[in-house]
C-alpha positions, 0 to 999 in steps of 0.5 A: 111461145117458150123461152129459155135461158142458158147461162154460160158461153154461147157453144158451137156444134163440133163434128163427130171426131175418130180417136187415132188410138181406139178408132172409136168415134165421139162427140167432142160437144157431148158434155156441153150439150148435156150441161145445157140441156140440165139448165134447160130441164126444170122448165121444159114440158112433161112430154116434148111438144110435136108439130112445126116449130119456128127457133129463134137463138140469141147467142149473147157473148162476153165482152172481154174485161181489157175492152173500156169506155167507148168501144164497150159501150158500142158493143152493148149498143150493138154498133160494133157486132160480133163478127168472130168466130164461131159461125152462127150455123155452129151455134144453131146446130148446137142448141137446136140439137140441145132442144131435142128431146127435152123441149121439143120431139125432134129438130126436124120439126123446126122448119123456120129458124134464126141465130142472132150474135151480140156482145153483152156483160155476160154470157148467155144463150135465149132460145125462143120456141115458136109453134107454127099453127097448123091450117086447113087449106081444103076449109078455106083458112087463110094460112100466113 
């Protein structure tokens, strides 16, 4: 299993957008996707790994400084989640887009994934990689 941490707000995957005045596309999310993989680069492998992967995504974001006492405490404990934008299947998009290339090949090579969504002190993305071993029907090796 890899773990990686990347600090910072939890980001989500924006949809490629036309400039009125130049008609060229662009990604609005580019920088943000770069600046994580940055983070991520000193920790990653020499080659990006290949085979099936399973991702699992904690998307920890910050409780707001105005929120005391009872209330903070439950969003830690995780009593009250985090039901607000932006969407869980923005985020994954976003930083199994941030893995490409840098942890592992592609990210259709992810065929098994969660997003999780949580308050915490601050904010901050773990990214949690796990290679899904590869079995031999034809030998008789049970595969689970």
């Amino acid at each position: 299993m890899y773990i990686y941490e990347i600090q910072g707000n939890p980001v989500p995957h924006h949809e490629t957008r036309w400039s009125k005045r130049s008609g060229h596309a662009y990604a609005p999310d580019l920088k943000l996707r770069q600046f994580a993989q940055w983070q991520l680069k000193p920790n990653a492998p020499e080659a990006p790994l290949t085979g099936r992967f399973e991702i699992e995504i904690w998307c920890y974001f910050p409780i707001a400084k105005s929120i005391k006492g009872v209330k903070r405490a439950q969003m830690l404990n995780d009593v009250i989640g985090h039901t607000q934008r932006p969407d869980w299947d923005n985020l994954a998009k976003f930083y199994c887009d941030v893995v490409k290339g840098i942890i592992i090949d592609d990210d259709a090579l992810i065929s098994d994934g969660t997003c999780r969504k949580r308050w915490a002190e601050r904010g901050k993305v773990i990214i949690k990689i796990h290679p899904i071993a590869q079995c031999l029907k034809t030998q008789g090796v049970s595969c689970g």
